[in-house]
C-alpha positions as CSV (number, residue, x, y, z in Angstrom):
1,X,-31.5,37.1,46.2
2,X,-30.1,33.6,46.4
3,X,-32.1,31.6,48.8
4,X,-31.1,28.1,50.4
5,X,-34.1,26.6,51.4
6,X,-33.3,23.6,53.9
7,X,-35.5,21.3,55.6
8,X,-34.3,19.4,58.6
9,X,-33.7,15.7,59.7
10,X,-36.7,13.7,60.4
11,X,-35.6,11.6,63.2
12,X,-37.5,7.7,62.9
13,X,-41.0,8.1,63.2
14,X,-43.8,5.7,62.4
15,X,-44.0,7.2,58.8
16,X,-40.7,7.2,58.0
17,X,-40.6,3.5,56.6
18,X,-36.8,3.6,56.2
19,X,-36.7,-0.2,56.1
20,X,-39.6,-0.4,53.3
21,X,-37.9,2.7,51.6
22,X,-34.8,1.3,51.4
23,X,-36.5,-1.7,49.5
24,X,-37.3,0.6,46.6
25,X,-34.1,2.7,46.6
26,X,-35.7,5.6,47.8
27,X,-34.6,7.8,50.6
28,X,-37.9,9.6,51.8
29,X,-41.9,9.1,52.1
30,X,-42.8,12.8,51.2
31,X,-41.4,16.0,50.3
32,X,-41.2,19.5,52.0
33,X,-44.4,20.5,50.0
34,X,-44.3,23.9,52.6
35,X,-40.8,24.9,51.3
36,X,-41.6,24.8,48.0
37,X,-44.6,26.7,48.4
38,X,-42.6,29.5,49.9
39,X,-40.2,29.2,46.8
40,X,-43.3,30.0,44.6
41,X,-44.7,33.0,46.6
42,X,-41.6,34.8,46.6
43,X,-40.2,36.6,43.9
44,X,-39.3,34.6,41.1
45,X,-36.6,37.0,40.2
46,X,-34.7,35.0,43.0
47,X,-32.6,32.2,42.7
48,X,-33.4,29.0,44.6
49,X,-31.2,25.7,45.9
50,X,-33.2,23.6,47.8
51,X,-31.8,20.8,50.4
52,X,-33.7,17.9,52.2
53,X,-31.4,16.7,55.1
54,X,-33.5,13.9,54.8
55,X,-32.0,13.3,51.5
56,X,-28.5,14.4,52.0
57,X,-26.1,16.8,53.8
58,X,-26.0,20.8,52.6
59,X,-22.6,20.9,50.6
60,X,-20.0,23.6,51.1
61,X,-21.0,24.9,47.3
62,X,-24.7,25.1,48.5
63,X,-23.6,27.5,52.0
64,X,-20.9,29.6,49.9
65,X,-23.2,30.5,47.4
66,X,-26.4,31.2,50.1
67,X,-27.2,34.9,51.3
68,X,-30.0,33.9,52.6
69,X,-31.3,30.9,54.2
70,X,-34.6,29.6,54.7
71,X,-35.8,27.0,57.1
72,X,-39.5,25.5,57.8
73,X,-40.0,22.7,60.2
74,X,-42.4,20.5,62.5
75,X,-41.8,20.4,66.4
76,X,-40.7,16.8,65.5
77,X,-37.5,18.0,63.7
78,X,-36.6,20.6,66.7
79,X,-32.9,18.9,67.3
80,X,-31.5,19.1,63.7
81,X,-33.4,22.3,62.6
82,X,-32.0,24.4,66.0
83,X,-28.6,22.2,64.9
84,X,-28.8,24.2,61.3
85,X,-29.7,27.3,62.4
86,X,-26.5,27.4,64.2
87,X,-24.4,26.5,61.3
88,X,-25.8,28.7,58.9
89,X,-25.1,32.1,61.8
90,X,-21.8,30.9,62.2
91,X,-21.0,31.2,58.7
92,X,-23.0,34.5,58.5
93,X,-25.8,34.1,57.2
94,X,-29.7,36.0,56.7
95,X,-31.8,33.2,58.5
96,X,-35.5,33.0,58.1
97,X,-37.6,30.5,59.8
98,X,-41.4,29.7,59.6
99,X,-43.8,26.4,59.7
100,X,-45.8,24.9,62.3
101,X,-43.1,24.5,65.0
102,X,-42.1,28.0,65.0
103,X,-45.2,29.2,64.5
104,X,-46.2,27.5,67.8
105,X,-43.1,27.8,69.9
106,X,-41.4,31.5,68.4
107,X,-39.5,31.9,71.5
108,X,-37.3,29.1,70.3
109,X,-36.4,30.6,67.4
110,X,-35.4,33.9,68.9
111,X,-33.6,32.4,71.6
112,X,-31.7,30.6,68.4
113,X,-30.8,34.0,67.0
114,X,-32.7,33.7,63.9
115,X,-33.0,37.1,61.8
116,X,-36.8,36.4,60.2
117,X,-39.6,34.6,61.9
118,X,-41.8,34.5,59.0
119,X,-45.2,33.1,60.6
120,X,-48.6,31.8,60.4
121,X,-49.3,31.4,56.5
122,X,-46.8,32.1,54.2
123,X,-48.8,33.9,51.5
124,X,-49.8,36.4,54.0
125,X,-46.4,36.8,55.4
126,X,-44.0,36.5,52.9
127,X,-45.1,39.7,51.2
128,X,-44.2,41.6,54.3
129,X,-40.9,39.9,54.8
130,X,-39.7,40.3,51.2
131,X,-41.3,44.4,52.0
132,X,-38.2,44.2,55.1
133,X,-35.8,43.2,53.1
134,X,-35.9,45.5,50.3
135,X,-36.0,48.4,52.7
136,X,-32.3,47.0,54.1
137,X,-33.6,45.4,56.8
138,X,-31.9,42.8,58.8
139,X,-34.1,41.2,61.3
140,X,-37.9,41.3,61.9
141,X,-41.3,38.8,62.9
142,X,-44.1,38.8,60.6
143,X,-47.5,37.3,61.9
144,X,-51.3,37.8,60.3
145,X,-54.0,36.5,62.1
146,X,-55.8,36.5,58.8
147,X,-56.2,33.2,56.8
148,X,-55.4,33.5,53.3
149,X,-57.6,33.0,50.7
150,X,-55.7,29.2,49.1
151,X,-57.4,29.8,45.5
152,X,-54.4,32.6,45.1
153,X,-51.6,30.2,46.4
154,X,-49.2,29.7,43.0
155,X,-48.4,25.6,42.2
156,X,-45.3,24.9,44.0
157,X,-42.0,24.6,42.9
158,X,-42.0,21.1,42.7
159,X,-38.9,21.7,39.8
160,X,-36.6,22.3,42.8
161,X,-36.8,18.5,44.4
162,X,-34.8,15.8,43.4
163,X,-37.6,13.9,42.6
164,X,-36.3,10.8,42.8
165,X,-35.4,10.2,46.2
166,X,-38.8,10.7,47.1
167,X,-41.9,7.7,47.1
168,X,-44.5,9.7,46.9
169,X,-45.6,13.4,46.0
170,X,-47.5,15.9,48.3
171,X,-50.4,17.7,46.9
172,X,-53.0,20.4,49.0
173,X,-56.4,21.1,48.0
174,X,-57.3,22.3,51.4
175,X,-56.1,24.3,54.7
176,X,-58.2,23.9,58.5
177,X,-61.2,21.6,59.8
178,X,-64.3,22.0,61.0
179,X,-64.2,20.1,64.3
180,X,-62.4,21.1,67.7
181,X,-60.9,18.1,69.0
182,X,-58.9,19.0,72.0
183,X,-55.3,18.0,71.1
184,X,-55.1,18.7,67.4
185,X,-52.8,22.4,66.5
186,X,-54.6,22.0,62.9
187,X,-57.3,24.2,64.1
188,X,-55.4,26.6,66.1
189,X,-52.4,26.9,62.9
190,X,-55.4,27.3,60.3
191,X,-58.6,27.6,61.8
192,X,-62.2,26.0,61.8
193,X,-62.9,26.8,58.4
194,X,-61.8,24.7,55.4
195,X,-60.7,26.7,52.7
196,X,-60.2,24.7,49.3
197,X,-58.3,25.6,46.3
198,X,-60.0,25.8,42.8
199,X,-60.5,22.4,40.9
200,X,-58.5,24.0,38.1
201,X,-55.9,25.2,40.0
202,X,-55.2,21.7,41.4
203,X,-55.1,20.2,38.6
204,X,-52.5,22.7,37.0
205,X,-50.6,21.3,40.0
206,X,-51.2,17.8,38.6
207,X,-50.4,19.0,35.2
208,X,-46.6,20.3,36.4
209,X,-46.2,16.8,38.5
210,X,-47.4,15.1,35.2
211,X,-45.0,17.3,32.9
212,X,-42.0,16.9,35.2
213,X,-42.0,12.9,34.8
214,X,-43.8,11.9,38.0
215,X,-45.3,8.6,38.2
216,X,-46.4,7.1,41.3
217,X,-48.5,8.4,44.4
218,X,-49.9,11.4,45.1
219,X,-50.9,12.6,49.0
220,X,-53.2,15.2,49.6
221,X,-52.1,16.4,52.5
222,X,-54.9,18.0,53.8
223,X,-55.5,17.4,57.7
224,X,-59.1,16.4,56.8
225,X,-59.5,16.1,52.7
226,X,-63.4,16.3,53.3
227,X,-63.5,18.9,55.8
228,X,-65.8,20.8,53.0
229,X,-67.6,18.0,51.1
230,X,-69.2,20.3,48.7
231,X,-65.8,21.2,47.3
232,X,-64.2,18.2,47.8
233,X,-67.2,16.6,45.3
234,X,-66.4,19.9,42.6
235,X,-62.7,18.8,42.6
236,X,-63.5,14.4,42.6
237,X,-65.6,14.9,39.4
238,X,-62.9,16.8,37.5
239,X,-60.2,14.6,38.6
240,X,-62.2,12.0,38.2
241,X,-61.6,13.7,34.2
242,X,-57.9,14.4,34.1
243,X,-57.1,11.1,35.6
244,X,-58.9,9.5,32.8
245,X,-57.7,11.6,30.1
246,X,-54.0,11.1,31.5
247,X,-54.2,7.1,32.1
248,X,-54.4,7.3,35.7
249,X,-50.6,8.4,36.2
250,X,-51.2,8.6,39.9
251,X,-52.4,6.8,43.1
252,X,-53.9,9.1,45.8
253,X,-53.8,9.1,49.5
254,X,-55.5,11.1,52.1
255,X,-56.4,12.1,55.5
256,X,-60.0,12.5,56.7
257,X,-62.2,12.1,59.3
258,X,-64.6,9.3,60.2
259,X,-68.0,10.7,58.8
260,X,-66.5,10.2,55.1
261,X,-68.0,6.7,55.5
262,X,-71.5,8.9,55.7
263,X,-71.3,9.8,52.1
264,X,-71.5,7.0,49.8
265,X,-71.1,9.5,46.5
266,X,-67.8,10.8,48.5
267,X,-66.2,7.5,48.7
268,X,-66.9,6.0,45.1
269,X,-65.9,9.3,43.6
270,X,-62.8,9.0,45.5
271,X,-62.5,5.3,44.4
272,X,-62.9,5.8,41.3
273,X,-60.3,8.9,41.4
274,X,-57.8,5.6,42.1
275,X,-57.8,6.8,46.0
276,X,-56.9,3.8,47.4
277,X,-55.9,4.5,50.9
278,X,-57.3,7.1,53.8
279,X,-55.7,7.6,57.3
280,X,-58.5,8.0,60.0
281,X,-58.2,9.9,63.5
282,X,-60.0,7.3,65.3
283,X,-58.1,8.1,68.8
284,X,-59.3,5.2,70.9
285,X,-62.9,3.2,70.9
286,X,-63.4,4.3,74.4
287,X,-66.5,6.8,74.1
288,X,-65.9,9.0,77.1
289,X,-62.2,9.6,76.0
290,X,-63.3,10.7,72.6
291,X,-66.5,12.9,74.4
292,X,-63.8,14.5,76.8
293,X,-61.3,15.3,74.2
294,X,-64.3,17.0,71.8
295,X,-64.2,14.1,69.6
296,X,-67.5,14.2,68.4
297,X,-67.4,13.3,65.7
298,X,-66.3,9.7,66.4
299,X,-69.2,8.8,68.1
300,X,-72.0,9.2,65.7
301,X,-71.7,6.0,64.4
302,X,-70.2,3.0,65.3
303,X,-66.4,3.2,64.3
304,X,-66.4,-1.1,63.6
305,X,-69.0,-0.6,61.2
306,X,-67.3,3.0,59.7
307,X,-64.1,1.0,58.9
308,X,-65.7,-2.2,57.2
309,X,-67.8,0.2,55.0
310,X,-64.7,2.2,53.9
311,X,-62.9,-1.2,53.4
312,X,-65.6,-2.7,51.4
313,X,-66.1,0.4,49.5
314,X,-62.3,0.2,48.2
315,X,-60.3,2.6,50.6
316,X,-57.6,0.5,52.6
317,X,-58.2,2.7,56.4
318,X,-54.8,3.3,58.0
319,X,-55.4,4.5,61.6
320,X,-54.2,6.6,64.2
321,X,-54.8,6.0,68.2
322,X,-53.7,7.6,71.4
323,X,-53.3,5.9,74.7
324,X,-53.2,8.7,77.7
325,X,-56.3,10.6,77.7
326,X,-57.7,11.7,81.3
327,X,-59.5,9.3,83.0
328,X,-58.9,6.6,81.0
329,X,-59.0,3.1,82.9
330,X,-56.7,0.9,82.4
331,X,-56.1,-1.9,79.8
332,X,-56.5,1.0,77.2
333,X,-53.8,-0.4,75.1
334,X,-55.4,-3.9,75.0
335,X,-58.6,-2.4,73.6
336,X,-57.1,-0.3,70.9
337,X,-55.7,-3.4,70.1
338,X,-58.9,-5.6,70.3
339,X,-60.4,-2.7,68.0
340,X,-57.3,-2.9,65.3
341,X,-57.4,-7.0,64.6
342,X,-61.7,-6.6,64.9
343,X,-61.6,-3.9,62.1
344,X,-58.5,-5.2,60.5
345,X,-56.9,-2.2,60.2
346,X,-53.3,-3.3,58.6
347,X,-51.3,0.0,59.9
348,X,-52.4,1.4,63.1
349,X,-50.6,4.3,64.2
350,X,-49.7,4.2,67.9
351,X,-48.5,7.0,70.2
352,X,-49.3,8.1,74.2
353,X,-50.8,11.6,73.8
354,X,-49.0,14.9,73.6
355,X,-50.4,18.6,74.7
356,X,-49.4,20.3,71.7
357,X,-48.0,24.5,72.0
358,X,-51.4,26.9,72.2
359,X,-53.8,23.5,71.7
360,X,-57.1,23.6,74.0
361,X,-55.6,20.4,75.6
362,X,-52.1,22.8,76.2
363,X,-54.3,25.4,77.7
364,X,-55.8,23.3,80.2
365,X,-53.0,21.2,81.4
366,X,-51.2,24.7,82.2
367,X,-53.9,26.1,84.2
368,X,-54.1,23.0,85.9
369,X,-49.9,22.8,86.3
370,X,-50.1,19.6,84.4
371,X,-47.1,20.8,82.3
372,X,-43.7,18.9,82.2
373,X,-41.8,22.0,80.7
374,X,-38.4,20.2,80.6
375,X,-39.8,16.9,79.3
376,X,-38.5,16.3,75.6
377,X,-40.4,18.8,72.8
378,X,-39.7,17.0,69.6
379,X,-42.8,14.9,70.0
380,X,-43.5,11.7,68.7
381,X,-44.1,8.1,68.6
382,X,-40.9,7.3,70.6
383,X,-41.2,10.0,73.3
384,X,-42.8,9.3,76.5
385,X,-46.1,12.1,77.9
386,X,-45.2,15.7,78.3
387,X,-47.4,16.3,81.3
388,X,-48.6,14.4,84.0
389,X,-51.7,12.0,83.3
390,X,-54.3,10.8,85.6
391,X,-53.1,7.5,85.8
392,X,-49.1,6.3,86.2
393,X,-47.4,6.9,83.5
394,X,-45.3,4.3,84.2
395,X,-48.6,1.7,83.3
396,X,-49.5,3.7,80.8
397,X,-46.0,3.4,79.0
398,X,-46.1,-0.6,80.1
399,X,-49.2,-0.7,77.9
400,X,-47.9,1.5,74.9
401,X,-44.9,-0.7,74.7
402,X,-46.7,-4.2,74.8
403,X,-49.3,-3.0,72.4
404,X,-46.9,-1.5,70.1
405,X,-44.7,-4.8,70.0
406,X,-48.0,-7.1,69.7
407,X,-49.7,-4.5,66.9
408,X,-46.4,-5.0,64.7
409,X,-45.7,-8.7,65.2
410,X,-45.0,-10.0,61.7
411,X,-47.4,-12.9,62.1
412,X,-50.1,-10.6,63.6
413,X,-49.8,-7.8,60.7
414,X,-49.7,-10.3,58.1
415,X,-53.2,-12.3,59.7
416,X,-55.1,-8.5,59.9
417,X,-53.6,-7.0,56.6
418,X,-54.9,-10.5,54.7
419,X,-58.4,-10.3,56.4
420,X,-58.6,-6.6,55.3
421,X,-57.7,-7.3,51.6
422,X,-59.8,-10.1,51.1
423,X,-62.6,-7.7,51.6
424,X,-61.2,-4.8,50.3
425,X,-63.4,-3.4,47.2
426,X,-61.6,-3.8,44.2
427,X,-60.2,-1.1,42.0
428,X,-62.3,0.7,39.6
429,X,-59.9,3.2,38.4
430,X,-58.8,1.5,34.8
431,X,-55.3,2.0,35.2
432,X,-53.2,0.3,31.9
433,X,-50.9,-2.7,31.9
434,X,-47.5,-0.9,33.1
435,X,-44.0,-3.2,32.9
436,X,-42.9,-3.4,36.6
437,X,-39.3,-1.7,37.2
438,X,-36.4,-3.5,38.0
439,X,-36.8,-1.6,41.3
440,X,-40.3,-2.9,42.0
441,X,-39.6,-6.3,40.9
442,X,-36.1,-6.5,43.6
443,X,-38.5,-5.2,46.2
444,X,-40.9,-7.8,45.9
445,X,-38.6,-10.6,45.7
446,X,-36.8,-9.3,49.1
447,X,-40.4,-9.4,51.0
448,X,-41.0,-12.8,49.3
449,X,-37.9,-14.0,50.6
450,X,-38.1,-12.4,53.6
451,X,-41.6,-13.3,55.0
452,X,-42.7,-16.1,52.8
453,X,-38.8,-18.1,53.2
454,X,-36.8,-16.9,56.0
455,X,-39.3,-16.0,58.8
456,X,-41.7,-18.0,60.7
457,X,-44.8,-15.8,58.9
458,X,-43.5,-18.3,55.5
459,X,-46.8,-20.3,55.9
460,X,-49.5,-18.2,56.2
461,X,-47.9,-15.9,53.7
462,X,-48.1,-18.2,50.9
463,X,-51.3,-19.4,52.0
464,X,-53.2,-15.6,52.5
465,X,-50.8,-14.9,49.2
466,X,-52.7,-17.4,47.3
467,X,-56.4,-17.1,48.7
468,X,-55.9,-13.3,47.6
469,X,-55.2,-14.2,44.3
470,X,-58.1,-17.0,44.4
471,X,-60.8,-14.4,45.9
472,X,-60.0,-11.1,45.4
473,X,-57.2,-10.9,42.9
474,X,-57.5,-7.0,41.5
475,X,-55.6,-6.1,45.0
476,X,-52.7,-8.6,45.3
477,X,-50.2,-5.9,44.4
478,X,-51.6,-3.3,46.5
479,X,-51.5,-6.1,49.3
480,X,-47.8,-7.3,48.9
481,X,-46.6,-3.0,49.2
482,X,-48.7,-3.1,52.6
483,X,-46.9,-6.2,53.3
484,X,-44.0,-5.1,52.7
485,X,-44.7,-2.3,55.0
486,X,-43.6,-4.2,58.3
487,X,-40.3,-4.3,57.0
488,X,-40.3,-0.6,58.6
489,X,-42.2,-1.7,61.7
490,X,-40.9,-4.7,63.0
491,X,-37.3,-2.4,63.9
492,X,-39.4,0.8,64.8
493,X,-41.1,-1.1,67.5
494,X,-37.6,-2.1,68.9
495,X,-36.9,1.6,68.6
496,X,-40.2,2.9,70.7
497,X,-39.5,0.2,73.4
498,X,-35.6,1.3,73.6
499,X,-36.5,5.3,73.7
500,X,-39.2,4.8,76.0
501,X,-38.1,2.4,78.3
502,X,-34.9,4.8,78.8
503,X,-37.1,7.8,79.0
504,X,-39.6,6.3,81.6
505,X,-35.8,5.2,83.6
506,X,-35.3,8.8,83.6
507,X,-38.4,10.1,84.8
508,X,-38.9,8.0,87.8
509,X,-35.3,8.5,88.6
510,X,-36.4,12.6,88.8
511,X,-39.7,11.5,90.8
512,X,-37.3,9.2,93.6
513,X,-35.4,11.9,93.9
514,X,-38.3,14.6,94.2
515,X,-40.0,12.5,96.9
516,X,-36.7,11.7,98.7
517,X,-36.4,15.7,98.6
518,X,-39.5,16.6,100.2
519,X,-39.4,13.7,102.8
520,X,-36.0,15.6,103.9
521,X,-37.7,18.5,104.6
């Protein structure tokens, strides 16, 4: 069978870092490490072309040479994957489709005329689909509410990416989390129950990367890397191993939750691993927003104290916070931002909350006609509430915007992001003396120029540039890449002010008209 596998257009987010991408010559942050997952469960007696729309267009070779095409998306990349549905029926093609979007929202995919919805987790459903189409069958939905058991899942077919266009490699070691947060679809896509892969196995998947050339970061893209400590700590002391046998080829990212900065033998082994960056779900530092959302977690400790610890430790925290929970009072913008320069947390990401297909917080807001079914579905960072909040959503939009604009100013990053690196724990991963490419070395003379010549940041960046170096100078390169990281921001926040501004126009043109509608009657 030969099998197109096509992932759709990201539109900008906050972790698309075009602007810092382009800086490198790269095209996208991460690969579709779901799509080529599905290219190692199926048969390998098939042929595969894969294409990133992120990368580049599908070429006319690529859809004559298809007879069957695969798609797997995110509810983000809704416009473009409906868009390539369509073009791959009119020219006649078998489409499946599976991933979190139409996992959550099927009836979309139907109502595109898909042939396959291959659902819920691949290495359960695949088998059945790959069953349908050897018995001649043309159209079919798979679904297993069982979770598959992840120390079977084969390495992905990393082979099939053009590996250069990417900046950093996706890796999982684990599927679900433990907690029950209100808004979060992790839970409801893959359960309460963290299931890990085998140290060995992961490593075999670090062993292919390794063999195929790769070089630079690794993100395990686990919705909570520590959701099972005990495992986590089996695979960190074999890394811990490989990376040392291998030189330390690669720098790893993660997501976690807050009570990693409870284990002390978690966060050194990840240290020394050459982690060097973690992204927290720290949602807001109002307590009864994180009690009524089932936050729980966040408020065992205090989350000032959490972040310093991690920073000192060694592991940079990237954040993300949500303005928009009920009964929030307002000025909830000011305080995330308060919390962001107190904990100087260089990236914060920013966004008004979303009820998410099938999530607890979904549930709710339906029984309670909360719902705005026609408001925009491809949620994120630039898309304004998708139900009604318990205060006006034009203040809360007033507040996102402001606090998105004042988060990203380029003399405001550059304060926070020196304050977090001058205490940042140095490396202790002993990573040898690599010449910088010609790449790297451009890149870093265009953020020089940029914020230490042309801008108004040109003061304090030489000056933070050269009390790193004096104070804490094992991180200056890690702290110029974050620099450079606003390069990205400082457009997307024109972006989130444009979309949202025009979104909020739209909405309160609906509401005039509603009110003027029922005053008529």
């Amino acid at each position: 069978m030969r099998t197109l596998l096509i992932y759709p257009v990201f539109p900008p987010t906050f972790w698309s870092y075009e602007k810092s991408l382009q800086l490198v010559n790269r095209k996208v942050l991460l690969p579709p490490l779901g799509l080529i997952t599905v290219a190692a469960i199926l048969p390998q007696e098939w042929e595969f072309k894969l294409c990133d729309r992120n990368i580049r267009e599908v070429t006319e070779a690529e859809w004559d040479w298809a007879q069957l095409v695969i798609f797997s998306a995110m509810i983000v990349q809704k416009q473009d994957l409906l868009e390539q549905i369509a073009e791959a029926k009119r020219r006649g093609k078998l489409v499946a489709v599976g991933g979190a979007y139409p996992t959550s929202v099927p009836l979309d995919m139907q109502q595109a005329g898909v042939n396959f919805l291959v659902l819920d987790e691949g290495e359960n459903t695949l088998p059945q689909f790959v069953e349908a189409l050897k018995r001649g069958e043309t159209e079919g939905i798979f679904r297993s509410s069982e979770k598959p058991d992840v120390s079977l899942t084969p390495i992905p077919r990393y082979d099939l990416l053009e590996l250069d266009a990417y900046d950093s490699m996706s890796i999982q070691f684990s599927r679900g989390c433990p907690f029950q947060c209100e808004f979060c679809d992790i839970i409801v896509l893959y359960g309460r129950k963290p299931r890990t892969k085998a140290p060995h196995q992961l490593l075999k998947e670090l062993d292919y990367l390794y063999e195929l050339g790769w070089r630079r970061g690794v993100f395990m893209v686990d919705d909570n890397f520590i959701g099972n400590k005990r495992n986590v700590k089996k695979l960190l002391h074999e890394l811990k191993v490989w990376q040392t046998e291998h030189q330390f080829p690669f720098r790893f990212n993660t997501e976690a939750s807050v009570d990693l900065a409870q284990d002390d033998e978690l966060m050194n082994l990840m240290v020394e691993c050459n982690f060097d960056a973690v992204f927290l779900g720290i949602e807001t530092p109002d307590e009864d927003s994180l009690i009524l959302t089932k936050k729980y977690q966040n408020v065992r400790d205090p989350l000032l104290e959490t972040v310093d610890k991690m920073i000192r430790i060694g592991l940079r925290p990237m954040a993300g916070f949500i303005i928009g929970f009920d009964g929030e009072k307002k000025g909830a913008a000011t305080r995330i931002i308060d919390f962001v320069e107190q904990g100087a947390i260089p990236t914060a990401m920013f966004g008004m909350l979303q009820a998410l297909p099938n999530t607890a917080l979904w549930e709710r807001l339906e029984k309670e006609n909360r719902l705005l079914v026609n408001n925009k579905q491809d949620i994120n960072q630039s898309t304004l509430m998708n139900f009604i909040p318990t205060r006006p959503i034009e203040e809360i939009a007033s507040e996102y915007i402001e606090a998105f604009w004042e988060l990203y100013d380029e003399e405001n990053f550059l304060e926070r992001t020196y304050r977090c690196f001058l205490k940042l724990g140095a490396p202790r991963a002993k990573v040898p003396f690599k010449w910088p490419h010609w790449i790297d070395v451009r890149a870093l003379l265009i953020v020089v120029w940029r914020q230490g010549v042309k801008r108004k940041t040109r003061a304090k960046f030489w000056l933070y540039f050269w009390n790193i170096l004096r104070y804490n100078p094992s991180v200056w390169e890690h702290y110029l890449t974050v620099c450079a990281h606003n390069e990205h921001f400082l457009e997307y926040r024109q972006v989130v002010r444009e979309e949202i501004e025009k979104q909020l126009e739209e909405f309160l043109r609906q509401k005039a008209q509603l009110l003027t509608q029922a005053l008529t009657i």
